[in-house]
ZADO-1210 file (C-alpha; in nm, 4 decimals, padded with zeros to 6 digits):
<atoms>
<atom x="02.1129" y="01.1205" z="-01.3995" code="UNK" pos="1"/>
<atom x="01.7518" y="00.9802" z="-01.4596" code="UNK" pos="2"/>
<atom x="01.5523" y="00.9924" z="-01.7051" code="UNK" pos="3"/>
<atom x="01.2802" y="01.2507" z="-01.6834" code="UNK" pos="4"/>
<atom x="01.0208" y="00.9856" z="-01.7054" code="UNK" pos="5"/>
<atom x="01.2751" y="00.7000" z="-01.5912" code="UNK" pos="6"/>
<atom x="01.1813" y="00.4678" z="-01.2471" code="UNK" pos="7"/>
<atom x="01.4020" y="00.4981" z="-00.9358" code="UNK" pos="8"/>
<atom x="01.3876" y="00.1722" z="-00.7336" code="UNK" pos="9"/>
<atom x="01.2472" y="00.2568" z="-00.4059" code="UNK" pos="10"/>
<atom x="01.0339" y="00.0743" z="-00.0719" code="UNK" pos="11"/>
<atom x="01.0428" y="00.1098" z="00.2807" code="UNK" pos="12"/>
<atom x="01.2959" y="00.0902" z="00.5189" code="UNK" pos="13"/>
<atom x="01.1921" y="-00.2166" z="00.6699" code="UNK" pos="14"/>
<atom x="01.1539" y="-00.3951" z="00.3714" code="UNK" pos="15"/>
<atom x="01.3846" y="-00.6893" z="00.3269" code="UNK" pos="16"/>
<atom x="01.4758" y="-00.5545" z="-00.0103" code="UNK" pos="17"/>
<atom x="01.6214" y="-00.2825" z="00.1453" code="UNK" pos="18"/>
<atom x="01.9708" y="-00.3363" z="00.1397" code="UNK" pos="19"/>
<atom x="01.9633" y="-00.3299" z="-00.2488" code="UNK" pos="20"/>
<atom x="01.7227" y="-00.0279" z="-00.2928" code="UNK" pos="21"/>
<atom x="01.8888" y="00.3243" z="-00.3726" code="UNK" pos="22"/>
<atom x="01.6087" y="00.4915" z="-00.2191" code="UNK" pos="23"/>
<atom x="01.4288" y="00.4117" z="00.0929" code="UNK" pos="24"/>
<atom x="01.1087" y="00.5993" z="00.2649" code="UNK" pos="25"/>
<atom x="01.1113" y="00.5930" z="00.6379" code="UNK" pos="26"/>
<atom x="00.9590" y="00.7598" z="00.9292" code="UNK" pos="27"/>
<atom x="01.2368" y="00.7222" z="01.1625" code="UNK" pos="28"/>
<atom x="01.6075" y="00.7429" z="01.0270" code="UNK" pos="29"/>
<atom x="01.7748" y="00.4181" z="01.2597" code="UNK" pos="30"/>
<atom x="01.7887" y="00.1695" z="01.1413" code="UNK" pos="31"/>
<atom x="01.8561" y="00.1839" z="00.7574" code="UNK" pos="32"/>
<atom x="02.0957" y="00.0712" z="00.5349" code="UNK" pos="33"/>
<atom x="02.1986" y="00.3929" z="00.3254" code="UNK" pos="34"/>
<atom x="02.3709" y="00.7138" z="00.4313" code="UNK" pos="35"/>
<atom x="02.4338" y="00.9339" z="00.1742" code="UNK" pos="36"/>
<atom x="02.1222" y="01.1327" z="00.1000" code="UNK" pos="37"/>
<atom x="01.8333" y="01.2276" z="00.3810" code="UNK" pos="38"/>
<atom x="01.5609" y="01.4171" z="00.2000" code="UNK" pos="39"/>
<atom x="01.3626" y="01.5827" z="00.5014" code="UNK" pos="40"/>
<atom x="00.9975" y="01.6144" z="00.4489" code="UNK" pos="41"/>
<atom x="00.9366" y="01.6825" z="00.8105" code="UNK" pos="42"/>
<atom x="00.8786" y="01.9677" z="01.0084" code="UNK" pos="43"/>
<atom x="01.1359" y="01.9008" z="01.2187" code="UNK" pos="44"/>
<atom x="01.4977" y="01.8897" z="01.2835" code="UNK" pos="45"/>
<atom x="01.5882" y="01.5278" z="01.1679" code="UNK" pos="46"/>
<atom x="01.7744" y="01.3569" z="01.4729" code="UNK" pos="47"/>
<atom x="02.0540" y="01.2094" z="01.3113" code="UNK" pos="48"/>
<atom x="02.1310" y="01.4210" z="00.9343" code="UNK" pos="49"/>
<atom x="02.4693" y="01.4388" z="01.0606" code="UNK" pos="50"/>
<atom x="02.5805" y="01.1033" z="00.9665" code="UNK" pos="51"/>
<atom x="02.4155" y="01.1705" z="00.6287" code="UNK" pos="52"/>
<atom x="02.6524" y="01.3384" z="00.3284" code="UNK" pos="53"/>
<atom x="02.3950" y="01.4976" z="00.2238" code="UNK" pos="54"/>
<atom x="02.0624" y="01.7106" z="00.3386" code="UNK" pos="55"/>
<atom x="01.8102" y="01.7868" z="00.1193" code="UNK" pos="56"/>
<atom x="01.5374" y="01.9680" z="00.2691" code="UNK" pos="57"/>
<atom x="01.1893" y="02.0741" z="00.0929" code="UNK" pos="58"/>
<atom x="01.0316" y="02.3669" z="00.2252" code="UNK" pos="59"/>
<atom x="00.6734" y="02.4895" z="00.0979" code="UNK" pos="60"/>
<atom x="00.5419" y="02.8801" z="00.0379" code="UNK" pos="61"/>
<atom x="00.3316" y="02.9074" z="00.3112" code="UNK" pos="62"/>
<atom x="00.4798" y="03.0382" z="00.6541" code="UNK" pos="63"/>
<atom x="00.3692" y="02.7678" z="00.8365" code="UNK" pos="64"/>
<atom x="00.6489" y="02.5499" z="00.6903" code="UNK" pos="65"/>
<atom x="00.8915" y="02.8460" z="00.5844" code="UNK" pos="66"/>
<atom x="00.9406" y="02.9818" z="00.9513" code="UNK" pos="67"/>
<atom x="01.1008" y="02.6130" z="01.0923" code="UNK" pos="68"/>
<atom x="01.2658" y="02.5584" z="00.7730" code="UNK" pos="69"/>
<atom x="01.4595" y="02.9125" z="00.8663" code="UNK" pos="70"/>
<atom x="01.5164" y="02.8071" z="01.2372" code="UNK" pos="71"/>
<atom x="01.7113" y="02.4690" z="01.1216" code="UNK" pos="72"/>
<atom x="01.8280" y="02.6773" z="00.8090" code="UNK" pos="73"/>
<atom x="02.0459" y="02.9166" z="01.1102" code="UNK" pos="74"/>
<atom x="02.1023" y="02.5874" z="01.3446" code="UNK" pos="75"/>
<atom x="02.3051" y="02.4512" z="01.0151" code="UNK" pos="76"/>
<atom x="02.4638" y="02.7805" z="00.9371" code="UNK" pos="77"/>
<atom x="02.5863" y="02.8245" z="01.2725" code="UNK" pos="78"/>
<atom x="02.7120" y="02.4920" z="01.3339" code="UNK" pos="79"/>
<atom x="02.9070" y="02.5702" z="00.9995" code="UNK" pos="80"/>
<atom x="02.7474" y="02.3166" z="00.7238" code="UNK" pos="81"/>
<atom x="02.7971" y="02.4344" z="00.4130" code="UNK" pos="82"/>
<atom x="02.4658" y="02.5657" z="00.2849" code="UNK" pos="83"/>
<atom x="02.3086" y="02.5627" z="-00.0644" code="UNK" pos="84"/>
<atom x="01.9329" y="02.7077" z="-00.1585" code="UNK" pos="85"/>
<atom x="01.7410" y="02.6863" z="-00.4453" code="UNK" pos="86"/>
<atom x="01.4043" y="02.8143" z="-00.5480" code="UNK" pos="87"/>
<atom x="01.2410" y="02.6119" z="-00.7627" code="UNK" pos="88"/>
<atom x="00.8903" y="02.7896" z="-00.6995" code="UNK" pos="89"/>
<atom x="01.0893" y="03.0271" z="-00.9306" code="UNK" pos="90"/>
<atom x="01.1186" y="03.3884" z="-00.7191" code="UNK" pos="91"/>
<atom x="00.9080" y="03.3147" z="-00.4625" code="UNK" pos="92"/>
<atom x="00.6086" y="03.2368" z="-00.6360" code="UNK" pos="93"/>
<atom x="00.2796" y="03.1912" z="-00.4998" code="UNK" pos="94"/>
</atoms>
């Protein structure tokens, strides 16, 4: 609902603004003060997502990111999350 060139309010976790900033950039996901979106940028399964609503992870082209992203892709699936992909690379472009 932002503006295409529009500025989301943002910092870092342990910021002492960051109980009245929608987004917030951390390396470790306790403690902070939101719990409704986790975007993963990691490699790795994120320790806690389940107490998020919502899981947004971004996966690259390359295999080197795309073979993990399947392996949490089936520990979601199997654990019965309700799973949603999108491409934006637009068919699997390179």
């Amino acid at each position: 609902t932002q503006p295409a060139i529009g500025f989301v309010p943002h910092c870092a976790a342990a910021s002492p603004l960051a109980a009245e900033t929608p987004i917030l950039i951390a390396r470790a996901l306790d403690p902070l003060e939101h719990d409704d979106v986790l975007v993963n940028l990691d490699g790795e399964l994120p320790s806690a997502f389940s107490r998020f609503e919502q899981l947004i992870e971004i996966v690259g082209l390359d295999d080197e990111d795309r073979l993990p992203a399947r392996e949490r892709f089936k520990f979601y699936r199997d654990r019965g999350y309700p799973l949603e992909t999108q491409d934006l690379g637009g068919a699997g472009a390179r």
